[in-house]
N, C-alpha and C positions, 0 to 999 in steps of 0.2 A: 504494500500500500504506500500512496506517495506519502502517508502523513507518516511513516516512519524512520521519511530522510533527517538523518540528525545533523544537517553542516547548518552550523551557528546554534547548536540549539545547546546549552550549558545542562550539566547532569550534577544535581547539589549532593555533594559526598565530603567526607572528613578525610581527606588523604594528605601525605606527602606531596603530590605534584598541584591539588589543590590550592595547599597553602604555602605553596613555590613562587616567590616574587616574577610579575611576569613576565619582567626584562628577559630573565634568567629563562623560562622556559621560550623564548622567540628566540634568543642564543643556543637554545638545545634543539631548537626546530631547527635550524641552519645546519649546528654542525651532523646532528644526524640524518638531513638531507646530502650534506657532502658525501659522508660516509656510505649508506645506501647508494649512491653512483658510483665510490669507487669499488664495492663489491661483485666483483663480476665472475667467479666463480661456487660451485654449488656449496662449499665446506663456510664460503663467508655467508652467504644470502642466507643459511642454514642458522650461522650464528646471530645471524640480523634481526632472523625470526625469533631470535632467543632473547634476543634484549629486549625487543617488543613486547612479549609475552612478561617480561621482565617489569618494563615502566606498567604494561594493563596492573599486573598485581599492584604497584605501588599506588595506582590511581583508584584502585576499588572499588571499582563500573566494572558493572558483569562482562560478560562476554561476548553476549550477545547483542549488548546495548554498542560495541566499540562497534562492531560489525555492521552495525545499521550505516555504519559512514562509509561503506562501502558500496552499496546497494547503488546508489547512482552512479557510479563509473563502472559497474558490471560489462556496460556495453563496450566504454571506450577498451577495457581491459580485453574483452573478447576480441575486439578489432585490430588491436596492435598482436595479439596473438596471432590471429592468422594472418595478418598480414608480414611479419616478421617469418609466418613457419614456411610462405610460399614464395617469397620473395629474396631469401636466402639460399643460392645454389650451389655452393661453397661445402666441402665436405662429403662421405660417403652416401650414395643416397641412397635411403629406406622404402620409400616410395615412388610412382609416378605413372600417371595418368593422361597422357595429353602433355598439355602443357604448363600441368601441374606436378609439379615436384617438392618431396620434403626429403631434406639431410639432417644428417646428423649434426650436424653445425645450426642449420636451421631451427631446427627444434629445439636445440640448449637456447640460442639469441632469445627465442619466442619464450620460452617459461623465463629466461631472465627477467625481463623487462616487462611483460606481465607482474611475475612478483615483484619486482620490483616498485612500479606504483602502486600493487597493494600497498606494501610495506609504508609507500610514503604517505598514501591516505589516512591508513592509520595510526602514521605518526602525527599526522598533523592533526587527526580526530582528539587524539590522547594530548597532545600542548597545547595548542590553539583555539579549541571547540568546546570537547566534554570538559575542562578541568579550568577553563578562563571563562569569566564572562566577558562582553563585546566590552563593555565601560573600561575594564582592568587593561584587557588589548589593546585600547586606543591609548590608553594612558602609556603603557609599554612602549608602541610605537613611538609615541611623541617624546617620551622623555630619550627613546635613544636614538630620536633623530633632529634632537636639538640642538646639534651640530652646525645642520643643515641650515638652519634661522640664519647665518651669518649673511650665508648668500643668496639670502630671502627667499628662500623654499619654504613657501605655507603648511609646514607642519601641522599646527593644531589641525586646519581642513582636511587633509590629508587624511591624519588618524579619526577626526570625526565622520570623514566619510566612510572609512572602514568598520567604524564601532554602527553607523547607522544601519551599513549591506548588513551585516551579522545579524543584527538583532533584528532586524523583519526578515530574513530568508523562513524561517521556520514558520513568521506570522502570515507569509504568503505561501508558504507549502496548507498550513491549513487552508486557507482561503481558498487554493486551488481542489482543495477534496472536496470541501463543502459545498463548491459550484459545480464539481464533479457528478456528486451525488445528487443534485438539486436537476440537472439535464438530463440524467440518466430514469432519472423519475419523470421525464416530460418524454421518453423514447430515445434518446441520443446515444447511441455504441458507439464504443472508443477500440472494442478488442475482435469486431468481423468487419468483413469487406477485405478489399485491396488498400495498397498503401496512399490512394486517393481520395478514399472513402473513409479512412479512420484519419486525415489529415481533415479532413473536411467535416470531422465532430468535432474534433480539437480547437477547430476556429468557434465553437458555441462557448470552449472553456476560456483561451486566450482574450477577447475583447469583452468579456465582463470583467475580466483577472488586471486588464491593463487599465481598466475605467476605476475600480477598486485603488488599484496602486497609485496611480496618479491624484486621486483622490485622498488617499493618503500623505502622500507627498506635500499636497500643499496646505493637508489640515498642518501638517508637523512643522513645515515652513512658517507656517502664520504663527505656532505655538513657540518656537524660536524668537522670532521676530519679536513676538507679543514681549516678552523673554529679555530684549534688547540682547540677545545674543551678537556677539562683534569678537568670532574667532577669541585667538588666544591672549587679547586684550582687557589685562586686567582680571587675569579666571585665577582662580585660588581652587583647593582643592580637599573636599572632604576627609579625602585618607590620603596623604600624599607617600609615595614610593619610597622606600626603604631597606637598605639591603641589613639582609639579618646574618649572623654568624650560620646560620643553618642553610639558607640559602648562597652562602661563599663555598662551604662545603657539600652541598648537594650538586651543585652549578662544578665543580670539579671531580665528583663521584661519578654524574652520570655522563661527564665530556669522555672520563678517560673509560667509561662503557660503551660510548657511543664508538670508539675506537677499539673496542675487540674483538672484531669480522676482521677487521684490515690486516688486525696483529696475529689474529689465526689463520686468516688467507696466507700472510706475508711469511709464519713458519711451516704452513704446511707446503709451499713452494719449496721451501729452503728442504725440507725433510725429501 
């Protein structure tokens, strides 16, 4: 069901990565992005998979709630798959049909890089999504892009327009079931016909979904406004960022984790 996409939707739990300042976990979302590309063999993706399973424990959202953030790039995933398994002709080859062919080379590329952006979605499910809310992100962003201010890069904007996508993605995932279900109730199918005919239900969900949004838009605009909001001019701030001794030390526990695929790819070479 689409109301079970979790990207921006926050999961309230007492954990460790919760209560992780959230510089610290946007610095863990990079380096364990770096890391996951440089794994490119099956002993590191294996151990990749290990650390993940690793931070889910420390984050204390089930299992099947991380996996919900997966569900919308099911498809992109299936697609880089087979297009990697068919378009690699490089190595011995297992099959072939025409002028369809898979190798052995082929099919290791395709489960790489398939796992691979699993792995990255749900890392960025476990830092960015389940364990921050949008508020804390923007805050994070701005504060370590305050660099930036010098050469008049609109930070605050920036990070409020990221903290604003976040927090209505999930209030427009429902909005789209409940118009879903509201046309499906007046005859509308979304799941027979050809792919002209199910595109051409979808337009009954789409321009209610964009009259909604836009409507929204400018209620929240006016509520700003009303607001005298003026960016990062003069804002103070409720709980202002602070780095804790626990977070110096977690923000180095889980860096030199995020590096142990590389350090076991990099001995099991050497072995």
């Amino acid at each position: 069901m689409i109301k079970d996409v979790s990207i921006g939707r926050y999961y309230q739990a007492d954990s460790v990565l919760h209560r992780l300042d959230p510089r610290v976990k946007v610095f863990l979302f990079i380096v364990y992005m770096v890391t996951v590309f440089m794994a490119d063999t099956a002993i590191a993706m294996a151990a990749s998979f290990g650390v993940i399973l690793y931070l889910t424990f420390l984050s204390r959202i089930p299992v099947m709630e991380v996996l919900k953030s997966v569900r919308p790039i099911v498809f992109i995933m299936i697609f880089i798959f087979v297009l990697n398994l068919f378009t690699n002709r490089s190595g011995e080859t297992l099959w072939s049909w025409g002028v369809l062919v898979i190798t052995d080379d082929g099919l290791k590329r395709a489960i790489l890089l398939a796992f691979r952006l699993f792995l990255l979605i749900i890392v960025t499910g476990l830092l960015l999504s389940l364990t921050t809310t949008p508020l804390k992100l923007a805050d994070a962003l701005e504060s370590l892009g305050s660099p930036l201010k010098v050469i008049h890069v609109p930070v605050n904007e920036m990070a409020m327009t990221i903290s604003i996508a976040l927090r209505f993605i999930p209030t427009l995932v429902e909005e789209t079931d409940k118009i879903m279900k509201a046309q499906s109730s007046r005859g509308a199918e979304y799941d027979t016909g050809n792919i002209f005919q199910r595109a051409k239900g979808y337009v009954t969900v789409l321009v209610p979904l964009f009259v909604s949004a836009f409507k929204r838009a400018e209620e929240l605009a006016t509520a700003m406004d009303a607001r005298c909001y003026k960016g990062g001019v003069g804002k103070t701030k409720l709980h202002p960022l602070r780095m804790k001794g626990s977070d110096w030390l977690w923000m180095v526990l889980l860096t030199a984790t995020a590096f142990l695929p590389v350090l076991v790819d990099l001995l099991w070479k050497i072995k």
